[in-house]
C-alpha positions as CSV (number, residue, x, y, z in Angstrom):
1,X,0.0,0.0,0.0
2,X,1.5,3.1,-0.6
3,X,2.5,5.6,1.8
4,X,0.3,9.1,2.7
5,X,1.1,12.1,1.0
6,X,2.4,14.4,3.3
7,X,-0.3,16.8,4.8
8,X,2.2,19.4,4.2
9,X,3.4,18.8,0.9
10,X,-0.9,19.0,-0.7
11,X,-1.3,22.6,1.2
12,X,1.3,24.4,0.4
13,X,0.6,25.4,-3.2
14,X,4.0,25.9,-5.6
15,X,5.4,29.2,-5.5
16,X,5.2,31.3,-9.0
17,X,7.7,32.8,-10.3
18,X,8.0,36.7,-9.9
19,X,8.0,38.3,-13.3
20,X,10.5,40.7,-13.8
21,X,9.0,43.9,-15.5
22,X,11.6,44.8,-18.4
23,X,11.9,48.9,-19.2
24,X,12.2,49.8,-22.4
25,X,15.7,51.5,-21.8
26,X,16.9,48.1,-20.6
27,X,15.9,46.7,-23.9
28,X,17.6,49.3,-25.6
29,X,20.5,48.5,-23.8
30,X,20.4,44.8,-24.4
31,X,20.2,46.0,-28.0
32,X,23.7,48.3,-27.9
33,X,25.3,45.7,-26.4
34,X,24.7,43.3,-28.5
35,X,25.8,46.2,-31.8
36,X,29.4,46.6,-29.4
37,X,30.0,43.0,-30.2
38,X,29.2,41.4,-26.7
39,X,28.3,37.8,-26.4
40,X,24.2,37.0,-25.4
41,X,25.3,35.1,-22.3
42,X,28.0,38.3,-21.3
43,X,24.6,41.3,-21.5
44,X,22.4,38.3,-19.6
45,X,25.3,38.6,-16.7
46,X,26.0,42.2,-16.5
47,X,22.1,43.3,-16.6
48,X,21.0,40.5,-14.5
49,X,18.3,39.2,-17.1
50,X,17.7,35.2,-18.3
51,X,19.6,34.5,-21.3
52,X,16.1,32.9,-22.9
53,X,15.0,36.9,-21.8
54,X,17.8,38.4,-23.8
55,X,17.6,36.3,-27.0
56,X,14.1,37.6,-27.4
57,X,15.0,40.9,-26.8
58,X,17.5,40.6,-30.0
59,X,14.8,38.8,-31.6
60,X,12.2,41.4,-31.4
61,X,15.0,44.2,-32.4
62,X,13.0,46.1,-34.9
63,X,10.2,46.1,-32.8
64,X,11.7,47.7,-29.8
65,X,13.3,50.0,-31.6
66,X,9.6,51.3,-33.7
67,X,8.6,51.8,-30.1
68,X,11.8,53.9,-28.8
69,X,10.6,56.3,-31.7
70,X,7.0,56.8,-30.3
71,X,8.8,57.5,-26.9
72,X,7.7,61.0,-24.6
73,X,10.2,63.7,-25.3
74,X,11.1,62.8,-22.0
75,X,12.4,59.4,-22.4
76,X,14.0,60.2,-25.9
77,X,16.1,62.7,-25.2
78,X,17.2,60.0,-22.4
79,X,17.6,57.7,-25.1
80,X,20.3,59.7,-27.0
81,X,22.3,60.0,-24.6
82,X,23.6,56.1,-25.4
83,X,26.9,55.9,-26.8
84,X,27.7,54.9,-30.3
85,X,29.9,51.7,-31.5
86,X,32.3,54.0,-32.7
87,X,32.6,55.7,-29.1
88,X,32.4,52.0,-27.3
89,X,35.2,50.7,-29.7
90,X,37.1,53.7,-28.7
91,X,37.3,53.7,-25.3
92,X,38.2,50.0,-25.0
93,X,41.3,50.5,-27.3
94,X,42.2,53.5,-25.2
95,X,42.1,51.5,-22.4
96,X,44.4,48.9,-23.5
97,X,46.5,51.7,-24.6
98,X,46.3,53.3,-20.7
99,X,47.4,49.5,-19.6
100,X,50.4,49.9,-21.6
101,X,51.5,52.9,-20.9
102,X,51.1,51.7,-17.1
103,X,52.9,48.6,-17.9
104,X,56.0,50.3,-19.4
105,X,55.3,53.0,-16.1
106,X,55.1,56.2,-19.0
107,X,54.0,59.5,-17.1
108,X,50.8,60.5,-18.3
109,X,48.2,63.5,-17.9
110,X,44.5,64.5,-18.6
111,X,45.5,66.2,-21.6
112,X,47.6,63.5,-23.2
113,X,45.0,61.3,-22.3
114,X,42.4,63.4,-24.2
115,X,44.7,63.6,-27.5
116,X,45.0,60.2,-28.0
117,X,41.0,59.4,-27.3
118,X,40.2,62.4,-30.1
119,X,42.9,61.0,-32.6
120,X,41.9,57.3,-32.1
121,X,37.9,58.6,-32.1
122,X,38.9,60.3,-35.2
123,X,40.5,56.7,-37.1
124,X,37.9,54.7,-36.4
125,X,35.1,57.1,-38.0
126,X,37.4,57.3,-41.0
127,X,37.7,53.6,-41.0
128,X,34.2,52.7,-40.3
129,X,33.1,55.5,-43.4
130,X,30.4,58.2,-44.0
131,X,27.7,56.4,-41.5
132,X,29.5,57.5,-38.5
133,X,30.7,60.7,-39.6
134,X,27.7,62.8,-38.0
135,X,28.4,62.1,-34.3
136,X,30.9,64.4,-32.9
137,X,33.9,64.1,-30.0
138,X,35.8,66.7,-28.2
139,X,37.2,64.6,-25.3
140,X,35.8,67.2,-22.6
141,X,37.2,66.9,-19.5
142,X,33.6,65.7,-18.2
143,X,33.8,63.1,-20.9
144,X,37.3,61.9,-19.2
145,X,35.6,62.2,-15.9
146,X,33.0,59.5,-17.2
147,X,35.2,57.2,-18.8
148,X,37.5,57.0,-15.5
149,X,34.2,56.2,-13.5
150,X,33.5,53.4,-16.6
151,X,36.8,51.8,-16.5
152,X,37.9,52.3,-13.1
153,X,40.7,53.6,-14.3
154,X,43.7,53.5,-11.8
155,X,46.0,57.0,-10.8
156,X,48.5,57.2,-13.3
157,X,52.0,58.7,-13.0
158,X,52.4,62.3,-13.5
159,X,55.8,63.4,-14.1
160,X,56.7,66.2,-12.3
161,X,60.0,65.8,-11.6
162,X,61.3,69.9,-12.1
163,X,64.5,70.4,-14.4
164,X,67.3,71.1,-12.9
165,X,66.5,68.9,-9.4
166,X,69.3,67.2,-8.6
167,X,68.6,63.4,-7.6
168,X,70.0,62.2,-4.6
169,X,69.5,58.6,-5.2
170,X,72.3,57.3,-5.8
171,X,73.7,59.0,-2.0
172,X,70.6,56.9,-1.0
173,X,71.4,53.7,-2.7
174,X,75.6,54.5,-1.3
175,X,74.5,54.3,1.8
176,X,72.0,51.3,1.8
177,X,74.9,49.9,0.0
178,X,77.2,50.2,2.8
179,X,75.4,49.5,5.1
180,X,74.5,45.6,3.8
181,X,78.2,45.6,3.0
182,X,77.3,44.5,-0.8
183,X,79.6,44.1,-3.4
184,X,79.1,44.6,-7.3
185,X,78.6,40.7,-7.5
186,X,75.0,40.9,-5.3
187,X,73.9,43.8,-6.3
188,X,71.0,43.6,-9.1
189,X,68.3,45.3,-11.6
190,X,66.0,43.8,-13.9
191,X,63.7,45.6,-16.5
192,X,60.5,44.8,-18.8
193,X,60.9,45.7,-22.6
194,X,58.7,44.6,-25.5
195,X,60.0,43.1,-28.6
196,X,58.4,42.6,-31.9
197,X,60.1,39.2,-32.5
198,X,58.8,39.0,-36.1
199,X,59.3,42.0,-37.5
200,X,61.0,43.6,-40.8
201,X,63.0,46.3,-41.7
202,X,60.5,49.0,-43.4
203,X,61.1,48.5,-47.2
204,X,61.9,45.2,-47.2
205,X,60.0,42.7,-49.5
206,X,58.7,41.0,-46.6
207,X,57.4,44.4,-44.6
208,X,55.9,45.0,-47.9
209,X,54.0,42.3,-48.6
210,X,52.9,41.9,-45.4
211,X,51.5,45.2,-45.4
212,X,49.2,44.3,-48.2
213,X,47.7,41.4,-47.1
214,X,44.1,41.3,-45.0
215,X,44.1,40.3,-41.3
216,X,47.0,39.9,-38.2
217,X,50.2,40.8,-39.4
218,X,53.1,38.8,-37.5
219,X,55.3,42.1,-37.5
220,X,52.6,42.9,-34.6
221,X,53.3,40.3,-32.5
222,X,54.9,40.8,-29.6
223,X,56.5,39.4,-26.4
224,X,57.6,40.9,-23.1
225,X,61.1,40.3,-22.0
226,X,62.6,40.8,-18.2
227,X,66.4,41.3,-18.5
228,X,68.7,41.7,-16.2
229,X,72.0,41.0,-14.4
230,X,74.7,42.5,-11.7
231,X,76.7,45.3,-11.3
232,X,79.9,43.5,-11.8
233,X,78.2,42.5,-15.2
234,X,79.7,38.9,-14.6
235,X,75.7,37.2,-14.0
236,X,73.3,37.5,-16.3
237,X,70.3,36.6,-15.4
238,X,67.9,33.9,-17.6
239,X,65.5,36.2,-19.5
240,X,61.9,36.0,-18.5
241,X,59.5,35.8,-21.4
242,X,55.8,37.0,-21.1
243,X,53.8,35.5,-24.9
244,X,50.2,35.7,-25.2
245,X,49.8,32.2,-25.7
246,X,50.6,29.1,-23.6
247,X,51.4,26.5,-25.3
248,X,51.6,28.1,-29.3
249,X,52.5,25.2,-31.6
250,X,56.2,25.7,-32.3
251,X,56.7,24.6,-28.6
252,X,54.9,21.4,-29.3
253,X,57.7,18.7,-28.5
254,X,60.0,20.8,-26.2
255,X,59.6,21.0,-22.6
256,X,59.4,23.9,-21.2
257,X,61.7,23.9,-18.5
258,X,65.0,23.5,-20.4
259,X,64.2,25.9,-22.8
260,X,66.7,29.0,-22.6
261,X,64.1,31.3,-21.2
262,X,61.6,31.2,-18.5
263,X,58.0,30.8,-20.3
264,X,54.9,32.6,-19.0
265,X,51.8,33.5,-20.5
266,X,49.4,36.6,-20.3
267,X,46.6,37.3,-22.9
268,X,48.3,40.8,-23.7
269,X,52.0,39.4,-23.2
270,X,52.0,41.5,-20.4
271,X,54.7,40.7,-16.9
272,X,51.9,40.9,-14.3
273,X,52.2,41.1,-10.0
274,X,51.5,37.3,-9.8
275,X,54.2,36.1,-12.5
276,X,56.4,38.7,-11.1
277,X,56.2,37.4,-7.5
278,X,56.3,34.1,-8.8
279,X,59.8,34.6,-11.0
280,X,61.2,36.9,-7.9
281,X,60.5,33.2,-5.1
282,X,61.1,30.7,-7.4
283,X,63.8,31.8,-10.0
284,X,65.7,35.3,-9.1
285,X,66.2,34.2,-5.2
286,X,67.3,30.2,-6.1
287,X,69.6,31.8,-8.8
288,X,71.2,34.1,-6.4
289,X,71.9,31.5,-4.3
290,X,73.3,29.0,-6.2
291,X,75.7,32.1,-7.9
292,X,76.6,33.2,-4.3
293,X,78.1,29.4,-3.8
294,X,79.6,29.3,-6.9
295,X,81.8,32.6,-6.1
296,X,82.3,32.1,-2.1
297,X,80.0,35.2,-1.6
298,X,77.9,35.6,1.3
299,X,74.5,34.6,0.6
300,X,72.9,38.4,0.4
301,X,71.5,40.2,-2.6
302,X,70.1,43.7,-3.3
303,X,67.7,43.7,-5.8
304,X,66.5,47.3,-7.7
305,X,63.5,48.1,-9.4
306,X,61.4,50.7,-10.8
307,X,57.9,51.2,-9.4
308,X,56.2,49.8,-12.2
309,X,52.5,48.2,-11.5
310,X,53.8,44.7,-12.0
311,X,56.6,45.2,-9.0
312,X,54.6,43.7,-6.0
313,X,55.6,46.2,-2.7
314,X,56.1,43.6,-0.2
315,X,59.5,41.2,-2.2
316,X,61.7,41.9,0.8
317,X,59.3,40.0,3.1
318,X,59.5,37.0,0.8
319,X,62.9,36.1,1.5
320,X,65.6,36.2,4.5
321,X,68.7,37.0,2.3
322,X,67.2,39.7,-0.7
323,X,66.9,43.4,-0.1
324,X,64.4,44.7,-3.2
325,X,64.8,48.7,-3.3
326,X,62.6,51.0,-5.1
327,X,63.7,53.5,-7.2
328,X,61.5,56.9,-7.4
329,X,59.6,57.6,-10.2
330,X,60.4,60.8,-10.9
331,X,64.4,59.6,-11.4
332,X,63.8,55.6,-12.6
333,X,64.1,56.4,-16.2
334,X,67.2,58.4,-16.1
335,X,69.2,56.3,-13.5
336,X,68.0,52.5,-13.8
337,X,70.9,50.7,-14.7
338,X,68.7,48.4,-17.5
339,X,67.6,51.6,-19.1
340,X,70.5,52.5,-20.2
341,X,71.0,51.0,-23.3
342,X,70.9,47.8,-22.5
343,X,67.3,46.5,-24.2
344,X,68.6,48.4,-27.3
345,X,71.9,46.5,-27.3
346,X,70.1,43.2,-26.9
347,X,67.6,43.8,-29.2
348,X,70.4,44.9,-32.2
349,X,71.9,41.5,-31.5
350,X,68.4,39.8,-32.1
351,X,67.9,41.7,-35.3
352,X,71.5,40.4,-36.2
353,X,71.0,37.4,-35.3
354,X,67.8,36.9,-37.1
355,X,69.7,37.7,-40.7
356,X,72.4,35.4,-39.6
357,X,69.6,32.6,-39.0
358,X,68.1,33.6,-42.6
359,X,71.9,33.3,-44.3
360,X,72.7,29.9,-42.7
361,X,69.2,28.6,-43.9
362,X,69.1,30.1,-47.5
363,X,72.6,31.3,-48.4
364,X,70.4,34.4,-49.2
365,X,70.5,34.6,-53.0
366,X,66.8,33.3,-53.8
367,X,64.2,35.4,-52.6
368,X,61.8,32.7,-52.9
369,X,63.9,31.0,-50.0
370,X,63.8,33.6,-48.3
371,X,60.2,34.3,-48.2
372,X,59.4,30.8,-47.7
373,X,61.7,30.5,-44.4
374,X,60.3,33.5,-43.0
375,X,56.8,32.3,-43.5
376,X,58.2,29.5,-41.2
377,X,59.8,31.5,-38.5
378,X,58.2,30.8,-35.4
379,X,58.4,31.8,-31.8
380,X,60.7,29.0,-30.9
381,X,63.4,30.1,-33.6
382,X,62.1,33.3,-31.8
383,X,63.3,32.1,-28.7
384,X,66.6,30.5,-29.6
385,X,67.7,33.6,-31.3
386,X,66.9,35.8,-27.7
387,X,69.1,33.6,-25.8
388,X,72.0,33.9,-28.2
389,X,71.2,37.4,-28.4
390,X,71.3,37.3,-24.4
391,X,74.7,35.8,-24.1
392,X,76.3,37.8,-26.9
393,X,75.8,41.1,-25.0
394,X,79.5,41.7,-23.3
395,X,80.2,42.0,-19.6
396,X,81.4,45.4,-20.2
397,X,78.4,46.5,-21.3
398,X,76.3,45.1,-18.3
399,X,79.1,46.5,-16.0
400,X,79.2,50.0,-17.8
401,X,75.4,50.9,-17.3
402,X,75.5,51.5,-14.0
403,X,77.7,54.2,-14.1
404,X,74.8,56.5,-13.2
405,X,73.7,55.2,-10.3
406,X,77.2,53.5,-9.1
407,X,79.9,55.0,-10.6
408,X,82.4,53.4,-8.4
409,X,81.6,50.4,-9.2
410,X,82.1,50.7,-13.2
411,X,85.4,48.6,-14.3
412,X,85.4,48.8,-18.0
413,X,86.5,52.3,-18.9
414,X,87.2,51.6,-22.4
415,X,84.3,52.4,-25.4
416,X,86.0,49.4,-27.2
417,X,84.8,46.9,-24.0
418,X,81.2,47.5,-24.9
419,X,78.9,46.8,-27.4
420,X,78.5,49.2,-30.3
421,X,75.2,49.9,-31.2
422,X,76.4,51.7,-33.9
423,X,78.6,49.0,-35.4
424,X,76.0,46.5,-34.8
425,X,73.1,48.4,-37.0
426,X,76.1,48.4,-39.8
427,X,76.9,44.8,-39.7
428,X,73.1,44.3,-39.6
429,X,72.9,46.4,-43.1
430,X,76.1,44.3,-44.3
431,X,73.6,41.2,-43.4
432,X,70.5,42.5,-45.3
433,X,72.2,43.1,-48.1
434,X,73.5,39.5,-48.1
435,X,70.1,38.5,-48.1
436,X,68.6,40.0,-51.0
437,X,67.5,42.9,-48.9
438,X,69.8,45.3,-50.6
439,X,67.5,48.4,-50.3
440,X,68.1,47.9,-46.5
441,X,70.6,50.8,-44.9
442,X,71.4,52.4,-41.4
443,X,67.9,54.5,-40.8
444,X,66.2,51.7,-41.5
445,X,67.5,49.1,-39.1
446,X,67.8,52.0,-36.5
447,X,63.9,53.0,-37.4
448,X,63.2,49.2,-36.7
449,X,65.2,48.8,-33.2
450,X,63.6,52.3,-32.2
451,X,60.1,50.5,-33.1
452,X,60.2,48.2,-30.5
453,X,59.8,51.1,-27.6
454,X,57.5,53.0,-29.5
455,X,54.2,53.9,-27.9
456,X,51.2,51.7,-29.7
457,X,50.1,53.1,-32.7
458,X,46.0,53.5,-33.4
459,X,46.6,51.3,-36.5
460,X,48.1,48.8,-33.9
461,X,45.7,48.9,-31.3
462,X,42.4,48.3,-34.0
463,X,44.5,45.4,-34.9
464,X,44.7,44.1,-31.4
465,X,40.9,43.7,-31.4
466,X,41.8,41.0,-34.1
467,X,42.8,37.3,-33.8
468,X,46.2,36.3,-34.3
469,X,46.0,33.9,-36.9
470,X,47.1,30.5,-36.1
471,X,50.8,29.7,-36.7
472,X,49.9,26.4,-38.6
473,X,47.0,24.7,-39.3
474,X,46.5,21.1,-38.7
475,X,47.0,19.8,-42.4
476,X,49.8,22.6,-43.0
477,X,52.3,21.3,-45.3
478,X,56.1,20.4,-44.1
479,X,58.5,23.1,-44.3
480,X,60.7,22.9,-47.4
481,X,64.1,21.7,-45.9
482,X,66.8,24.0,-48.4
483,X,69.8,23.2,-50.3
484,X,72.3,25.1,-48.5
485,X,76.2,25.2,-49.7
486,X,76.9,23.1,-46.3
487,X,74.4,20.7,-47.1
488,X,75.0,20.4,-50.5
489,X,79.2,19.5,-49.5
490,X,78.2,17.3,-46.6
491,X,75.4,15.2,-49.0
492,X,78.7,14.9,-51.7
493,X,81.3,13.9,-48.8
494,X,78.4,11.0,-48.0
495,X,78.4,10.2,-51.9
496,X,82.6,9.9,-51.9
497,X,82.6,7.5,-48.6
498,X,80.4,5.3,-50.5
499,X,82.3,5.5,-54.0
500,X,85.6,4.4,-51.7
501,X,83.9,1.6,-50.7
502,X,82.6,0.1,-53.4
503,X,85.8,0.7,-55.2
504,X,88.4,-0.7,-52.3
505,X,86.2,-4.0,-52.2
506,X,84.7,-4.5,-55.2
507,X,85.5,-7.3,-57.5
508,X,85.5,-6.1,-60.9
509,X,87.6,-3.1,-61.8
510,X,84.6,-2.1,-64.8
511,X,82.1,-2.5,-62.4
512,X,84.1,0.4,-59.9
513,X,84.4,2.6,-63.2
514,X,80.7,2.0,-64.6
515,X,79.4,3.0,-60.8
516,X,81.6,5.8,-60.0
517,X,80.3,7.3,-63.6
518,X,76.9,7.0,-63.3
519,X,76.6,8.2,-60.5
520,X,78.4,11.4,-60.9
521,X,76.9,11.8,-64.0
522,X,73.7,11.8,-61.5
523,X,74.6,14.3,-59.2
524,X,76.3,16.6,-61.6
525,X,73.4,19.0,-61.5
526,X,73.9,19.3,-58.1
527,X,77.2,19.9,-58.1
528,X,76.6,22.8,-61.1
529,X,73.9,24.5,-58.0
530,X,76.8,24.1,-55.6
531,X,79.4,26.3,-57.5
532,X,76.8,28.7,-58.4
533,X,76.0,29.2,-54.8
534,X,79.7,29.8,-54.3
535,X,79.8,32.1,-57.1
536,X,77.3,34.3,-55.9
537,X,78.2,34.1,-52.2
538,X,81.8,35.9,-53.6
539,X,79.9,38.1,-55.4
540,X,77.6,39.3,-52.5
541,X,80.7,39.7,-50.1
């Protein structure tokens, strides 16, 4: 027999559901939203409304908006006051923009802030054509007012450092200096710099063609780099490197750990407080340590840093044996010993090294070759050409940049000790030119090292807002291997060990003489592209 229903259970009647009036300005903003791009489960979120709710909103579009027409005076002057996709698009680039001026810890002010806002307002009407030509900016100062209660937009750093103020850091950092009893060996500074790892000389073939095709260009790519070593310039440190992807395809294979630089990942390839802690506890202090043992030093260090956003405050409390110091920010871009220089140094070597990578794989006389190799370049040739920039940089030149800050502690007095930017950006043009880039000279490579510090452009920032395309697809064909002049002599030093073999112990003298001629006869052709390779190589140099 079954059981009684519970007495309860049959009086209590089921709740309804509460219906939720919907105005007619939410629906209109449900409606914007969704012409700003955002996703139908993103509006249901941020107003609060069923995402069933939402989709009929956009379903009933024209409807709504025949009704927002009929509206009181009232309501519609209410109405106008929501922004357009031109404005919406604008203030999220500017944003990003505002992030990475913060990142790279660029003084800013209300006025700056208001130029860039017009001049990007002003691309993306010409972009987007005649339709959005009728709304008007002026970036008032109550229109900044609104956008910093919008994005919560952070206090930014105001230079106001007055000319002529002498800085009395460096007394500071004596002293502080002293008093830990640290020598050049333990005292260190490390910097962020961006770097465009795929990117051309203007005027280039490549730069060119890459201009004219649709979509993500690669020369936009870029990757955050923390460099940095000691004062006696004898320890570098391993570069930290900030890409926007995890695991990107070119890595597939490799493991992480022992590649030459530390891999992290940020959707805008950006150092943030977290990886920043996280490099400081579990890489910068174990590295001090073990370089401390390695030199009979006593385990200290002193650490120096600008107040950028992605410097956490509180690194001293995180270990027993590092001292992190602060340097003000009125002074941090004149004095910080990794700002002097050093990212362009480094980043002169990469480009160097980059054409010498392009030489060794094509011999640099077939454009073709060329253009199919650097189709092919990927981050992890990226990466191996970073560390071998890394290590090329002298210890001269890591020793000679603190002369500011430390000047007693600077041991290479001689020009000739340090790298030459100068001489580097000419054997860079020697390069080009040995790889069919003979348009290539001096302002060009020093336009394209200069690049990499350059605030983002509005071009680059409306490109941001696109996908990076993928680095290969799954059926991608393989990657023509080439006919170098050192493959070519290494295939015929293979074919002569075999000739000598079949002629030492071979039992018929005609056979010996039939096989060696055929098969020279074969690889005659081969030989004819070797010489002609040789030919031009002279030629070239």
């Amino acid at each position: 027999m079954p059981g009684k229903r519970s007495l309860n259970a049959s009086a209590i009647p089921s709740a309804k559901r509460e219906r939720k009036a919907i105005t007619l300005d939410i629906k209109l903003e449900v409606l914007r939203r969704f012409e700003v791009g955002e996703k139908l489960s993103q509006i249901a979120k941020a107003l609060g409304l069923a995402v069933s709710t939402v989709a009929t909103i956009r379903d009933n579009k024209e409807k709504i908006k025949a009704n927002s027409q009929i509206a009181t005076p009232l309501r519609a002057s209410r109405l106008t006051r929501h922004r357009s996709a031109v404005m919406e698009t604008m203030e999220r680039l500017l944003h990003v923009w505002l992030e990475d001026q913060s990142q790279r810890n660029v003084p800013l002010s209300v006025t700056i802030i208001q130029e860039k806002a017009k001049s990007l307002f002003d691309d993306l009407q010409r972009e987007r054509g005649a339709s959005s030509q009728t709304e008007k900016f002026t970036a008032s100062k109550g229109w900044f007012v609104r956008f910093k209660e919008r994005h919560c937009l952070p206090h930014f750093k105001i230079n106001s450092t007055a000319p002529g103020n002498k800085d009395i850091y460096p007394e500071a950092l004596r002293s502080i200096i002293e008093e830990g009893e640290y020598t050049p060996q333990q005292v260190f500074n490390v910097d962020e710099t961006g770097l465009y790892w795929k990117r051309m000389p203007e005027g280039t073939f490549i730069s060119v063609e890459e201009k004219a095709e649709p979509g993500f260009k690669s020369s936009r790519d870029r990757l955050m780099l923390l460099l940095g070593g000691n004062a006696a310039g004898d320890f570098k440190l391993k570069p930290l490197l900030v890409y926007h992807l995890e695991n990107p395809k070119a890595l597939k294979g490799y493991s992480k750990p022992n590649l030459p630089v530390i891999w992290r990942s940020n959707k805008k390839a950006w150092a943030t407080r977290s990886i920043f802690q996280e490099w400081f506890t579990y890489f910068f202090c174990p590295a001090v340590e073990r370089y401390c043992a390695q030199n009979n030093l006593t385990h200290k260090a002193l650490l120096i840093l600008d107040n950028a956003p992605c410097h956490p405050v509180n690194l001293s409390d995180l270990s027993d044996n590092v001292r992190v110091e602060y340097l003000h920010d009125s002074t941090a871009d004149s004095i910080q010993p990794m700002g002097q220089g050093i990212a362009s140094a480094f980043k002169a070597h990469y480009v160097r090294r980059t054409f010498e990578h392009i030489l060794e794989a094509t011999d640099g006389e077939d454009t073709a070759m060329i253009r199919e190799f650097w189709r092919n370049y990927s981050i992890m040739d990226a990466v191996d050409n970073i560390a071998l920039a890394w290590e090329a940089l002298r210890p001269a030149t890591m020793n000679s940049v603190w002369k500011k800050i430390w000047p007693e502690c600077v041991r290479f007095q001689s020009v000739s000790q340090t790298d030459n930017i100068a001489q580097l950006q000419q054997n860079i043009v020697t390069l080009a030119k040995n790889v069919a880039f003979e348009e290539v000279v001096e302002a060009d490579v020093d336009q394209l090292l200069r690049s990499h510090e350059e605030d983002l452009s509005n071009t680059e920032l409306m490109q941001l807002e696109q996908e990076p395309a993928e680095e290969e697809s799954e059926d991608a064909p393989p990657a023509l291997r080439q006919l170098t002049t050192g493959r070519l002599s290494a295939a015929f030093s293979h074919f002569e060990a075999g000739l000598q073999v079949l002629t030492s112990d071979g039992p018929n003298d005609d056979w010996k003489l039939k096989v060696s001629g055929a098969i020279n006869d074969a690889i005659n052709c081969y030989r004819e592209l070797y010489n002609e390779k040789k030919r031009r190589s002279k030629q070239l140099s």
